[in-house]
N, C-alpha and C positions, 0 to 999 in steps of 0.2 A: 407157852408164856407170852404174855403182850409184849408185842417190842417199843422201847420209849428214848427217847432221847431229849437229850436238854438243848434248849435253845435261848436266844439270845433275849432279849427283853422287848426289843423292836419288833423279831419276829412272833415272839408269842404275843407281842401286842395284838398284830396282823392273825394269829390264829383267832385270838379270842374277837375281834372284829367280825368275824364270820358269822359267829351266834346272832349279830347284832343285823346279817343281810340276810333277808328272809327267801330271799331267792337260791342266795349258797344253801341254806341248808335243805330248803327243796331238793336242788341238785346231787347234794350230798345222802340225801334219802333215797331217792330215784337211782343214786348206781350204787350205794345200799344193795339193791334186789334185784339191780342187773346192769350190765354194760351198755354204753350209751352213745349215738354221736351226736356231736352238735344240733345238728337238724331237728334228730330226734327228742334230745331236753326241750327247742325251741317249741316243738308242734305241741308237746303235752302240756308244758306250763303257760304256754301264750307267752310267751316273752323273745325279746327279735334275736337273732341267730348273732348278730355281734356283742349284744349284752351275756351270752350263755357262753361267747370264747372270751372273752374279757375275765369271767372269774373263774371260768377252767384254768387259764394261764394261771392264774394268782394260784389257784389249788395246787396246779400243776409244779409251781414253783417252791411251795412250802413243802414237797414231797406226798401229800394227801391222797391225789388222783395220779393215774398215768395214762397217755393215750398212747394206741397203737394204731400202727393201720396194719389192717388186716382187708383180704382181699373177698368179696362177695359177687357171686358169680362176674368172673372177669372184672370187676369193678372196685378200685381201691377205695376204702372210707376209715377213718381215722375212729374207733370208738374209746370211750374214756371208761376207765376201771376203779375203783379206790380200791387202796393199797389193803384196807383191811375195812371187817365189818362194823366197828368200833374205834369209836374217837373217842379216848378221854383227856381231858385238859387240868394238870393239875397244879394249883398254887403254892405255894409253902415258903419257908426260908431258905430253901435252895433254892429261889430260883421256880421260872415255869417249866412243869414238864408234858411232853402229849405224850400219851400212849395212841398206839396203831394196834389194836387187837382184840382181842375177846370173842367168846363162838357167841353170845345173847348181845340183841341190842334190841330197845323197845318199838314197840310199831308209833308210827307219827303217819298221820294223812299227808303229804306235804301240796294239799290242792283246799280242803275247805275242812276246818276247826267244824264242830257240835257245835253247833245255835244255842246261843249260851240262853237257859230260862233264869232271868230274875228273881221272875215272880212263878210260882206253878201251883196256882190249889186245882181239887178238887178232880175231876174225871179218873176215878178209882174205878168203875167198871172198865171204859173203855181202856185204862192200864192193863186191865187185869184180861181183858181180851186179847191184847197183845203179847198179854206173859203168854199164855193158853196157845197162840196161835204156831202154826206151825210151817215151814215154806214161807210162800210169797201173802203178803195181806195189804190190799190195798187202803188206806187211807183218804175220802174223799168228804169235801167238804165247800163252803163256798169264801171268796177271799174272807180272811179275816178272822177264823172261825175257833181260831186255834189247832189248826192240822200241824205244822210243822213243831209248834210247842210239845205234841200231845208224844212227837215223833223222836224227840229230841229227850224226852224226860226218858221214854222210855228205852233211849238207845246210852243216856246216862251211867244205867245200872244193868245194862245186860252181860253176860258173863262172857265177851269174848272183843274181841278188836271190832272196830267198825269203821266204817269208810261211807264219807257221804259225798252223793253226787247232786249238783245241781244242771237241769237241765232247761239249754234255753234252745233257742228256737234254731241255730247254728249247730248243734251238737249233735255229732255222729255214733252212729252205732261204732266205729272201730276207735271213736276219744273215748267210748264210756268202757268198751270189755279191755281195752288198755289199760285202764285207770285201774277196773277191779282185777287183770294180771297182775298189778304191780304188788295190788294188795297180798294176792294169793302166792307169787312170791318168796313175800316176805315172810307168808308160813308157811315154806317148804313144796308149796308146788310149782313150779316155774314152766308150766308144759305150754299154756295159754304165750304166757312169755315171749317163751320159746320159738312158739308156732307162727304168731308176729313177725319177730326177728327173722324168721327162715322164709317168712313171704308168703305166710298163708293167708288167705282173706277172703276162706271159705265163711261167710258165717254160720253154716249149720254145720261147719268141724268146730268152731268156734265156742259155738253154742252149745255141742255136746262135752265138749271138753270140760267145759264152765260148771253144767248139771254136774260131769262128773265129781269135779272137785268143790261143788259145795253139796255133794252129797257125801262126803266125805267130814270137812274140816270144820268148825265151828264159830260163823263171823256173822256179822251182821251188815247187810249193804242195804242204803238208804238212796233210794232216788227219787227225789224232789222235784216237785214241778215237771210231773212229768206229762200234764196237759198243753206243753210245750212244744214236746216232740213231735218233728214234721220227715221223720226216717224211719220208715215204715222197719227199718231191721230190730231196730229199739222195740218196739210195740210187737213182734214175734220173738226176740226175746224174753219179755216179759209173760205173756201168750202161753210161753214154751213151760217155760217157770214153773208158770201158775198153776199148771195140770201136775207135776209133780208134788210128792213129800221127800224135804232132803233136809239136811242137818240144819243147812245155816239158814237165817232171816233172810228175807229181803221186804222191805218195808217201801213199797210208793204209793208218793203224794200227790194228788190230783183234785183238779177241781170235777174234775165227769167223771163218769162212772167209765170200764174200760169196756170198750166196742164189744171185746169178747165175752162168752160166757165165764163168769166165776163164781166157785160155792158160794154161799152164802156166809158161810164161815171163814170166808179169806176177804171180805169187804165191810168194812167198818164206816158208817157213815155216820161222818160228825155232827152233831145238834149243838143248837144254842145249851148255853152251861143251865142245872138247873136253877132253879130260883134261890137254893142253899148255897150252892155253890157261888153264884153269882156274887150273891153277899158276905162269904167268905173271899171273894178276889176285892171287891170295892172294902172292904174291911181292912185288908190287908192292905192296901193303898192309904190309908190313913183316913176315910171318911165315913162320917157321922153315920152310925147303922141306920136313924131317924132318916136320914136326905134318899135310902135306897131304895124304896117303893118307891120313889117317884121316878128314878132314875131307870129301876127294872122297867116301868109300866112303859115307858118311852121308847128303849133302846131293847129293850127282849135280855137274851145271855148271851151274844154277840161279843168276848172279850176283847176284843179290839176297839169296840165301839167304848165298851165301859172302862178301860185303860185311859183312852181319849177322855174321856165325862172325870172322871177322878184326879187325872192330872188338872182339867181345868179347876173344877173347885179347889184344888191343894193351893196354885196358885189367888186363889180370890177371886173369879171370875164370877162371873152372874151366872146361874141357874134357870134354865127356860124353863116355862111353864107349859108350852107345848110345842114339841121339836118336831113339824112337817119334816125339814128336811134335814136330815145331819148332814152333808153338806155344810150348807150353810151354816149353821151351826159350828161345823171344824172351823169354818172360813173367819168367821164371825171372834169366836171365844179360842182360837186355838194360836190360828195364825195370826189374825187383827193387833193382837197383843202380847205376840211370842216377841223377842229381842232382834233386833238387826241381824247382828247375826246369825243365830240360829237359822233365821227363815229364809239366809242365800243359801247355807246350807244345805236345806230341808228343800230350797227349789231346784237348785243343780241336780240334785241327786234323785228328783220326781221327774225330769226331762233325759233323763240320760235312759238307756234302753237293754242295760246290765249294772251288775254289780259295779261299784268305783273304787280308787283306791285312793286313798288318802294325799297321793300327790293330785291327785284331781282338785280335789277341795283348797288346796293349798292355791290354786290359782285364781281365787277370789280374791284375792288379796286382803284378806283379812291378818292379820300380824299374829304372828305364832304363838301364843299362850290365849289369845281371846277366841282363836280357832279352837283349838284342843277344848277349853271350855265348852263352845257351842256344839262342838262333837259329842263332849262328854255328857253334856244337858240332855242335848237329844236323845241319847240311846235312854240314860237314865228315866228320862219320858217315854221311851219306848213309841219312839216315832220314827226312829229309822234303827236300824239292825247290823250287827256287822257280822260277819263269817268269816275267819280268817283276817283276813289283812284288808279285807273289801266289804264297802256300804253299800245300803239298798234299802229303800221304800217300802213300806206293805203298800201294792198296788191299788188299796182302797183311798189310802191317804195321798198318793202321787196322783190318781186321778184329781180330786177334789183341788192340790196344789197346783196343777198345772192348768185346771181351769182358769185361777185366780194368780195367774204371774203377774208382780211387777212392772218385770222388762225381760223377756224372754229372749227376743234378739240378745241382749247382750250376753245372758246363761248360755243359749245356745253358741253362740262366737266362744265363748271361754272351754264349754265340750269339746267345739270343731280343734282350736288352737291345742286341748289336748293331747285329740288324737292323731291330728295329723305329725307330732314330733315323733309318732312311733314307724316306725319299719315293716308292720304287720299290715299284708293288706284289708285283715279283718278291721281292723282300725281306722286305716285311709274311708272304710265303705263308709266307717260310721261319723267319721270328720266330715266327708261327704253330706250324709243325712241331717249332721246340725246346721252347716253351713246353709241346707237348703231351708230348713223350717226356721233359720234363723234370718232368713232374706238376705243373703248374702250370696247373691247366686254366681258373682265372681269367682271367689275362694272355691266354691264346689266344680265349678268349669277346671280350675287351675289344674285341683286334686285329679280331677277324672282321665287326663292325660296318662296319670300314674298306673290305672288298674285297668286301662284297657286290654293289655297283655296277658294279667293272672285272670281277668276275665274271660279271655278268648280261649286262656289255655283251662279253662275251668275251674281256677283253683280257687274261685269266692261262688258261693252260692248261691243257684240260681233265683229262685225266690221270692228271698226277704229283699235282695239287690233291683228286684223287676219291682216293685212296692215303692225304691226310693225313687228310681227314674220315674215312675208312673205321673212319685207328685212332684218332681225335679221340671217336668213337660205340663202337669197340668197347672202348676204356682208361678213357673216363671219364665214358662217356653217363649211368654210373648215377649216379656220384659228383655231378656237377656238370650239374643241368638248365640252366642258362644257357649254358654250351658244346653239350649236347646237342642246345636249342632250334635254336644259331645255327646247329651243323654241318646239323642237319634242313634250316633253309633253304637251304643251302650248296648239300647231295646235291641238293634240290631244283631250284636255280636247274640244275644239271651234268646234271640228266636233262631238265630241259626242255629243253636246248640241243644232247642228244641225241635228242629226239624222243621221246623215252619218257614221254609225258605222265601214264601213270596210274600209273607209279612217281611220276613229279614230286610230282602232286596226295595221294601218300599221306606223303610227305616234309613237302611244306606245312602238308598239314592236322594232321600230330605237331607239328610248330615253331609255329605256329598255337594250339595248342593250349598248348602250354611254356608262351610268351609270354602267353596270359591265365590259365596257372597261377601261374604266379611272378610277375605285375604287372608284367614286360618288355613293356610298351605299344609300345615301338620293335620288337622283336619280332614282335609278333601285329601292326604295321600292314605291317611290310616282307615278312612272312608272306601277307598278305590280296591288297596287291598283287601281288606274284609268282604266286600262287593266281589272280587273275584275268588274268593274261598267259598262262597256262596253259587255261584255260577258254576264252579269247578265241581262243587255236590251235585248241581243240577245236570250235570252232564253238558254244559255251555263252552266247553274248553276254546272254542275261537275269541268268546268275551272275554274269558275269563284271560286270558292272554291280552287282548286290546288293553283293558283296564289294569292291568299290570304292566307294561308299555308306558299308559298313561300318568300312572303313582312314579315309575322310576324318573321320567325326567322332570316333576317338580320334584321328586328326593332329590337330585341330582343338583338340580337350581337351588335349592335351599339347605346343601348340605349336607342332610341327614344320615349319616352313615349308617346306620342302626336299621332306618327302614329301606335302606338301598338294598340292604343286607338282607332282609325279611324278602321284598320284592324278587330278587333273585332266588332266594331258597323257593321262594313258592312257586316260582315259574321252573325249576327244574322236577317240583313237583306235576306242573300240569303235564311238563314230560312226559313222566313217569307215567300218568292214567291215559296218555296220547300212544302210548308205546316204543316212544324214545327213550331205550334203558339207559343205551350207552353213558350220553351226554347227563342222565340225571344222576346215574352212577360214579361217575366223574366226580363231579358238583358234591357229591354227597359224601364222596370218599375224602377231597382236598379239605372240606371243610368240619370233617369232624375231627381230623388230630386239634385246629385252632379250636374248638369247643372243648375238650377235652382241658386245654392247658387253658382255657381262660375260666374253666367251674362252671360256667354254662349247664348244668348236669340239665336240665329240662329239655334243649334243645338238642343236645348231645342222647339223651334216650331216644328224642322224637328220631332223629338221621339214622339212630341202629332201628330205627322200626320201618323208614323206609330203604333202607340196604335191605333188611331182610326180609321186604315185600317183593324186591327185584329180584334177589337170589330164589324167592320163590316161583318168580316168574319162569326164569331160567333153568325148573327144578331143581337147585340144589337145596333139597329139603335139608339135610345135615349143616349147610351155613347159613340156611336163611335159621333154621331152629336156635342156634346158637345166638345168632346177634339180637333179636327177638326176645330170649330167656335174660339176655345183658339189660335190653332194654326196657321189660317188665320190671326188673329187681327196683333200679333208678328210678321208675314212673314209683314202685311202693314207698322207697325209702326218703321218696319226695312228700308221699300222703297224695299225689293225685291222682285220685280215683277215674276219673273220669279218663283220663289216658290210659290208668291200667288195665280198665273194661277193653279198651280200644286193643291195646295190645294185647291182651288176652284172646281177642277175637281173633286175629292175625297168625297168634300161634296157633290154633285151631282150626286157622284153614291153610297153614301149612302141612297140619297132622292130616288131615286130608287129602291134598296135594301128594302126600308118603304115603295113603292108603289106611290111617291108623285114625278111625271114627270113633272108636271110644275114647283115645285119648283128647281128641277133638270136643268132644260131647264134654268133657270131664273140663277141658278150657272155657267152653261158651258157659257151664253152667256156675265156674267159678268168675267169667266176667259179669252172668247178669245178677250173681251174688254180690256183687260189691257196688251195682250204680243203682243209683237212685229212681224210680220208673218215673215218677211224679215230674223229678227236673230236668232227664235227660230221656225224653221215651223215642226221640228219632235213634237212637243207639240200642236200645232194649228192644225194638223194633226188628234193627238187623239181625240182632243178636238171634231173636227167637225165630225168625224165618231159617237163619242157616244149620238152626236144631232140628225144624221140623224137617229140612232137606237130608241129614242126617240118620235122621231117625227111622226115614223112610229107606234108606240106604243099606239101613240095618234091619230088615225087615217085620221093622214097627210101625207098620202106616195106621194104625190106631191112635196112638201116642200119635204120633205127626200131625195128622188132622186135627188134633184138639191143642196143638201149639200152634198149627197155623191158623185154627181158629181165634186163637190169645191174639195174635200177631196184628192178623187184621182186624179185628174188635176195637184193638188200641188204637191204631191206622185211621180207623172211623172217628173214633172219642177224638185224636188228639186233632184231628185234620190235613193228616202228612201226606202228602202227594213229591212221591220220590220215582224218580221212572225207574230204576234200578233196584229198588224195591218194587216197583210193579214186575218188574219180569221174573225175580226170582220167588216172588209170589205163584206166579204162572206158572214157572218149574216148579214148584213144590205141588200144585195141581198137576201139571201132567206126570212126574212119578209115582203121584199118589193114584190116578188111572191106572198108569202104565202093568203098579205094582198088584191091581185087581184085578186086571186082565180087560180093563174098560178102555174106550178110547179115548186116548191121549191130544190127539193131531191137534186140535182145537187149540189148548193150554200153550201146545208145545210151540204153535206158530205165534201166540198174544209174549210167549217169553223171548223168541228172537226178535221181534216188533221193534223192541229201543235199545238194541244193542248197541246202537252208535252212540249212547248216550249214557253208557255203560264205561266204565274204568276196565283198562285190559286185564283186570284178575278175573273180572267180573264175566267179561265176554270169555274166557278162559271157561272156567266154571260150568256158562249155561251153555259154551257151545260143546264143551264132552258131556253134558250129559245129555242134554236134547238129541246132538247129534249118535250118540250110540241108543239111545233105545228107538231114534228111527230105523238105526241101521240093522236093528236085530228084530224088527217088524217086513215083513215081506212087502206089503204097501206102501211103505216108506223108505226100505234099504236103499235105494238111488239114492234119498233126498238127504238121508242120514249120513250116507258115504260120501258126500258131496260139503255137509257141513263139518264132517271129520277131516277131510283133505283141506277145506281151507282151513282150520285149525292146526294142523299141522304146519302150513306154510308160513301161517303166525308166528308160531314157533322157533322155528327155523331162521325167520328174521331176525330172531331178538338174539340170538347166537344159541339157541339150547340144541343138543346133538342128536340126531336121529333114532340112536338106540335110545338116549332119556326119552324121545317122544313117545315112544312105541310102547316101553316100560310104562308109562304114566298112562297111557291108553288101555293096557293091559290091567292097570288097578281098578281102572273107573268102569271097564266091563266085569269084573268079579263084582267090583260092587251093584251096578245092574241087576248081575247074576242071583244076587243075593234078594234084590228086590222082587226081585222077579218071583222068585220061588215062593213069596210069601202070598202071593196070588195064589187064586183057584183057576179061573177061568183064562183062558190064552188068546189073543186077536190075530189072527190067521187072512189078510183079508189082501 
């Protein structure tokens, strides 16, 4: 039975308030199908993490939701539950009453409402193709054409729940299979869910999961715009799909056809409407069947174009007798003589670079019922669209409007002022981008202090963000050295994160340099430090120290606690790759309880990921595994991929470190499953050289050689010149000798070459294995037993105990052993 209670008049006021916030009932949909914590409502609906505990309290207080904390690996986080699957709210002469219950409650998208069609004539075959179809059917067409209508009519009347995604050029493969778990869910499968929540991010368990359960259950998923996507896991997603027959739909919409091969029968490609048709939609708009041959002869079946031509003659507009250019034409008869208002409307929302929501538009200042009009004009013209709770342009008409702005500076100042009130640094980027194309290159210097950090730490995209600095430096590098300076550091921190260290270093040292022209001290310290995270890759550890030195006493002279703070952590970092456990261990240990009680959780994973690179040092696989696994969880439940790749790598070459290659194999191949190759391939780089080291270990030097063929391929394309990646490139050539019975010597001496230039995991690594397959070569035994003994002494420095050395020597020769065996021929010389 539902359980209900009466409540007071005030509170059920506040209950029934909730229907009226479109974001509570998001919320309340979203732990509908599963438990939640803040973070995580924050990441999936876009909205800032203090607006998503602001109405949890309120929920929380009306008795609706409850939160727990519950503990996840080592890691406390608070998730939030409703009390039941069903809310009903009821009026009468007693009084309000809620019910808390019931096993059925209906499906709601709580991300994007069906694209409402007005109007819909005609494309009855292509309907009827859709009915017919079966799996995945792409939809391709060119702007304007009618694809999303055609997608929309026929997702109207399909016989099962549907869920539509739109994608833009930000949008990840793990926002969209999130979105469709939430769906699947909601009827009864939660495994996808599940797999999430527990820290999976495999996507090809992902992905199988997903085939499974819509070869199962009966729904229809739309994704839109998917000529968008720049995350290659999306596009193998669909790829994957598309070879199969399974119950449910999936319907995407694109302007190109997809890279990949697909039937014939799962691609629909849309044409202008026929000439019946045609004259069935301008009919239906209210005009003279007489005026339509002329209008066909001009504009083709193009229904956007003839929505456009119909609306203007309804209005009384003049009729061209021969339309070169429509264009013009919109420009002329659409907008020349649309209403004041309407056409701020209609321009804010052609310069913005996403959907908007209606508080947007509220900042024109237009007075609230003549807004609501021009809003309502508009759609009723079918000049702008709305999804949900959010407007947007057909991209043919935003172009042609934002050719022909009024005052664009001031549209853009009203976007910038926006976004910057939000907390999202997806937001800050795009306050950023109007500030800039609105010539305001103050405001965008201001902002960029802001996201230098979620930058660095990867958490905004590399990119579509390289795109806005590009025209930040080429519009108004000259005008405004304070935006120049910061975009400098910007480009800099985005090539360091691509690997391209001596573009990075030439970025820094300009911003660097800004910053002590103009007396931007926060500049030239945040410059210094990035400059030394840079040098510290490159194997530079004595600069990379001076310029850390150098950052701390202008922190120190101007106060800066924050980056006094940074400067220090990063110098117990250069430690740490010097071989100074002690001291960085120290450091690392006093300063993560303070991380801990201040919420800090980003930098607090980052210090469990260096404690458990040092306890790997010192072989204690069992606590470096542990702090490591802490610190994975945090990087996931944060959404930052890019750390989680990192630490996933780290686990995998502690499983190594323990002797345990498959599990190792199984870590690397779940880190280079989650990052991006396109915008972080210095990392997909490592990633794949430590496979093919691996893999040769296990004696597949087949497989190896054609990952270290991947590895260094990219190396060339992308232009990465890493010394540490050159040597463990070298070691993966002399195993792969070694392991054919060829000789090695050559590889094996180019891989000790830049040791010094090497992080001591690194020198670890290449000197057990260089040094044991010389030492198990007759030719080489001196030179091998000589690089094993100084390895050991290494060792032994950093406090690890004689018997772990000897045991971890004993792993790395079975492994040898193993490669060995998979040879034929033996070098005896």
């Amino acid at each position: 039975m539902p359980r209900s209670r009466d409540v007071s008049i005030e509170e059920g006021s506040e209950f029934l308030s909730i229907l009226s916030d479109d974001i509570m009932v998001k919320i309340l949909v979203m732990l509908s199908s599963s438990p939640s914590s803040t973070r995580g409502l924050s990441r999936v609906l876009g909205v800032g993490e203090s607006s998503i505990s602001r109405r949890l309290k309120s929920l929380e207080r009306l008795g609706i939701v409850e939160g727990r904390w519950v503990s996840s690996g080592g890691v406390n986080v608070k998730l939030y539950y409703t009390k039941a699957k069903e809310i009903t709210i009821r009026i009468g002469s007693q009084g309000i009453i809620v019910s808390l219950g019931g096993d059925r409650y209906p499906l709601y998208d709580p991300y994007y409402s069906l694209p409402v069609n007005r109007l819909f004539v005609g494309r009855k075959p292509q309907l009827e193709f859709l009915r017919k179809g079966k799996g995945v059917t792409f939809i391709v067409g060119i702007a304007g054409i009618g694809k999303t209508s055609l997608a929309a009519e026929y997702a109207r009347v399909f016989d099962g729940p549907v869920l539509w995604n739109i994608v833009s050029e930000s949008t990840t493969f793990f926002q969209l299979i999130r979105r469709i778990s939430l769906l699947l869910a909601a009827l009864g499968d939660k495994r996808i869910l599940e797999s999430l929540n527990q820290g999976y991010e495999d996507p090809d368990h992902l992905i199988g999961l997903l085939i499974d359960s819509l070869s199962k259950v009966r729904c229809l998923i739309i994704i839109d715009d998917y000529h968008n996507s720049h995350d290659n896991r999306i596009n193998d997603l669909v790829s994957r799909l598309s070879k199969l027959k399974i119950e449910s739909r999936v319907i995407v919409i694109s302007r190109k056809k997809p890279e990949f091969y697909i039937d014939r029968e799962n691609i629909l490609i849309v044409q202008e409407m026929s000439q019946d048709e045609a004259r069935e939609l301008v009919t239906s708009l209210g005009i003279d069947p007489a005026e339509f041959e002329r209008a066909y002869s001009i504009l083709g079946g193009i229904p956007q174009l003839l929505i456009l031509y119909s609306e203007a003659v309804k209005k009384g507009l003049s009729i061209p007798t021969i339309l070169e250019d429509i264009s013009d034409y919109i420009a002329k008869e659409i907008l020349g003589k649309m209403p004041y208002e309407e056409r701020l409307v209609l321009e804010l929302l052609s310069i913005v670079r996403r959907p908007s929501p209606y508080q947007m538009l509220k900042k024109l200042g237009i007075k609230g019922s003549k807004l609501r009009e021009a809003v309502t004009s508009l759609e009723r013209s079918m000049l702008i669209e709305r999804i949900g709770s959010q407007y947007y342009v057909n991209e043919m008409i935003a172009r042609v409007v934002e050719e022909r702005l009024e005052d664009p500076e001031e549209l853009h100042r009203i976007a910038a002022e926006f976004y910057s009130s939000s907390e999202r640094e997806e937001d800050l980027v795009e306050a950023i981008y109007h500030h800039i194309m609105g010539g305001y290159p103050v405001g965008a210097a201001k902002l960029m202090a802001k996201i230098i950090e979620p930058l660095a730490q990867a958490r905004i995209s590399v990119k579509p963000f390289e795109k806005i600095m590009r025209a930040a430096l080429d519009g108004h590098g000259e005008s405004n050295p304070h935006l120049r300076g910061w975009a400098c550091l910007a480009m800099g921190i985005v090539k360091k994160l691509e690997g391209l260290f001596g573009e990075a270093l030439e970025y820094l040292d300009r911003s660097e340099g800004i910053g002590s022209s103009i007396g931007d001290q926060r500049l030239e310290v945040y410059s210094k430090i990035e400059g030394s995270i840079v040098l510290r890759q490159m194997g530079r550890y004595e600069e990379a120290l001076k310029k850390l030195e150098e950052a701390l006493s202008i922190a120190r002279d101007i106060r800066d606690r924050y980056a006094v703070e940074r400067i220090l952590y990063n110098i117990a970092v250069v430690s740490f790759f010097t071989g100074d456990l002690d001291s960085s261990e120290t450091y690392f240990r006093d300063i993560l309880a303070r991380l801990s009680r201040s919420g800090d959780r980003f930098r607090e994973a980052l210090t469990l990921g260096w404690l458990g690179m040092i306890y790997r040092i010192k072989l204690k696989a069992k606590e470096s595994l542990e702090v490591l696994d802490r610190s994975s969880k945090i990087f996931l439940d944060l959404g930052a991929v890019h750390s989680l790749a990192i630490a996933y790598r780290e686990i995998a070459s502690t499983q190594f470190i323990a002797g345990r290659l498959v599990d190792a194999l199984n870590y690397l191949e779940r880190a280079v499953a989650v990052i991006d190759q396109n915008s972080y391939p210095h990392l997909v780089i490592g990633i794949k050289l430590d496979m093919s080291v691996y893999k040769v270990l296990m004696g597949e030097p087949e497989v190896s050689r054609k990952i270290l063929g991947d590895a260094e391929e990219l190396m060339r394309l992308k232009g990465i010149e890493d010394p540490e990646y050159r040597a463990i490139l070298a070691l993966c050539r002399a195993l792969n000798e070694y392991s054919g019975g060829r000789d090695f010597y050559k590889h094996a001496l180019t891989a000790l070459k830049p040791l010094e230039k090497c992080g001591i995991y690194r020198r670890i690594f290449i000197m057990s294995l260089i040094g044991m397959i010389m030492a198990n070569t007759r030719s080489h035994r001196e030179e091998g037993q000589h690089i094993l003994n100084t390895l050991k002494e290494m060792l032994k420095d950093t406090g690890v105990r004689g018997e772990d050395i000897e045991e971890f020597l004993d792993t790395i020769a079975r492994m040898i052993k193993i490669a060995r065996s998979s040879g034929k021929a033996v070098i005896e010389k």
